[in-house]
N, C-alpha and C positions, 0 to 999 in steps of 0.2 A: 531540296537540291544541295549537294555535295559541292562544295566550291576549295578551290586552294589553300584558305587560311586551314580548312578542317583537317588537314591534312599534312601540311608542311612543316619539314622538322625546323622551328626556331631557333634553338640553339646550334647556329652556324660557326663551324671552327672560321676563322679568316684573318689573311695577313695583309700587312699594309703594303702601300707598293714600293718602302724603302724595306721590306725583310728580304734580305738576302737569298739567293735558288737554293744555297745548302740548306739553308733552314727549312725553307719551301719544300726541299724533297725528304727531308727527316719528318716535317708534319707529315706528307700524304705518306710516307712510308710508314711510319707507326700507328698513326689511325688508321691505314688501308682505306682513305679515300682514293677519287679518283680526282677529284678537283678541292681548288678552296678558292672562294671568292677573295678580290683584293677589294678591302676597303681603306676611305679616310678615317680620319678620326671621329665623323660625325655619320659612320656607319652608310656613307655615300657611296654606293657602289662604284666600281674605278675601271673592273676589269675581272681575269677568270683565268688561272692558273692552273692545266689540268698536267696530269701522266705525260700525254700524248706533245706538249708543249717541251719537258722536260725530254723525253723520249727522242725528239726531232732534232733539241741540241746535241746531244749522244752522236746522233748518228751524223751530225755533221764532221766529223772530228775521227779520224782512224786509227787504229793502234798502227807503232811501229812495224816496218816491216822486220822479220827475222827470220833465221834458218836453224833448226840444229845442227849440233856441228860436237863431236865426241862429248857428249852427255852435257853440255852447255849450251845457253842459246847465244847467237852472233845477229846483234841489230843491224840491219842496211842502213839503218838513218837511225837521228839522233834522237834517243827514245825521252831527248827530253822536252822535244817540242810538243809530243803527246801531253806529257805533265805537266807543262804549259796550258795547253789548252783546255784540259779538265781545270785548271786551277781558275781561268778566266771566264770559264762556265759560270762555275760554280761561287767566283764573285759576282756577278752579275744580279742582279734585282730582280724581285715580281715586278715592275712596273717596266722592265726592258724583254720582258718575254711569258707578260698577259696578254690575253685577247680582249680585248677591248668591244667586240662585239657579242657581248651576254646572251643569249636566248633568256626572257623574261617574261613573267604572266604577274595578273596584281592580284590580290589576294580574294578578290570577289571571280576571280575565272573560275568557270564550272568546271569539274572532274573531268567531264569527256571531250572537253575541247584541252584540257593539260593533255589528256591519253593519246590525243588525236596527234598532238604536237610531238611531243616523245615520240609516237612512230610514224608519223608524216614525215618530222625533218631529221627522224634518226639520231635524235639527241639521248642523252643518258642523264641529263637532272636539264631544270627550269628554274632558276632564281626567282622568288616573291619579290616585289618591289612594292615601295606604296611608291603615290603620284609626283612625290621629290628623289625618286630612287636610291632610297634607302633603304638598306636589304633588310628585311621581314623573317626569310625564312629563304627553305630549301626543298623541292620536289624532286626525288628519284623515281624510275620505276617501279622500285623496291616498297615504294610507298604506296602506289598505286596496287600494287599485287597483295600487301598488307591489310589494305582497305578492304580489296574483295573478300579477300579470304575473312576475315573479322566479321562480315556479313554472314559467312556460310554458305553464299551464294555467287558465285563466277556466273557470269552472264553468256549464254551458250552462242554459238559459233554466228549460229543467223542472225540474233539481237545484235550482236557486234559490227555487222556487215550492212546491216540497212542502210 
């Protein structure tokens, strides 16, 4: 039987919960993740810092308004409260805008109960923990798709459904 350690990338990128969101969003932009775990120092999981996290402060926050006006633009307001508020974003910490509620499996969880989880509650990775929750590793569905394929064998439509 196929369980989560077999499977799970170890070598987790992760920041602590005093890195700062600019840094935060330079990591997942240049490795093109979508999350990174916040850990302490003793690899104690803390929290979970995804896109959608960063994405949510964005959109709290509106550009100025403006108008063009003979080939120039004319701001309604004061476009510096914008670069304000992007600048107090992006001070801001992993530890003031993780989620603190991880979705997590331990390294003995079998394959089809990880599969089951990923698309039962619609998630896009599952963090390993062992029983002092400290992060092990990392499950995507990317992994699980990698696994089948590597068998040579995708499990057909009705096996999946029983």
């Amino acid at each position: 039987m196929t369980v989560a350690a077999d499977i799970m990338t170890r070598e987790v990128l992760t920041v602590f919960p005093e890195t700062p969101v600019r840094e935060v969003g330079e990591l997942l932009g240049s490795h093109r993740f979508g999350s990174l775990p916040v850990v302490d120092a003793g690899q104690t999981l803390q929290g979970i810092v995804t896109e959608e996290d960063l994405v949510s402060r964005a959109a709290s926050f509106h550009l100025p308004r403006h108008i063009a006006f003979l080939g120039g633009i004319v701001f309604l307001e004061n476009p510096h409260r914008f670069e304000e508020a992007a600048e107090r974003i992006l001070a801001m910490t992993a530890r003031e805008i993780m989620d603190m509620n991880v979705p997590a499996v331990s390294p003995e969880t079998p394959i089809e109960e990880v599969a089951s989880r990923l698309l039962g509650e619609h998630l896009r990775r599952l963090i390993v923990l062992d029983h002092a929750h400290h992060l092990l590793g990392i499950i995507t569905r990317g992994d699980i798709v990698r696994m089948l394929t590597a068998s040579g064998q995708l499990p057909n439509k009705d096996d999946v459904h029983k």
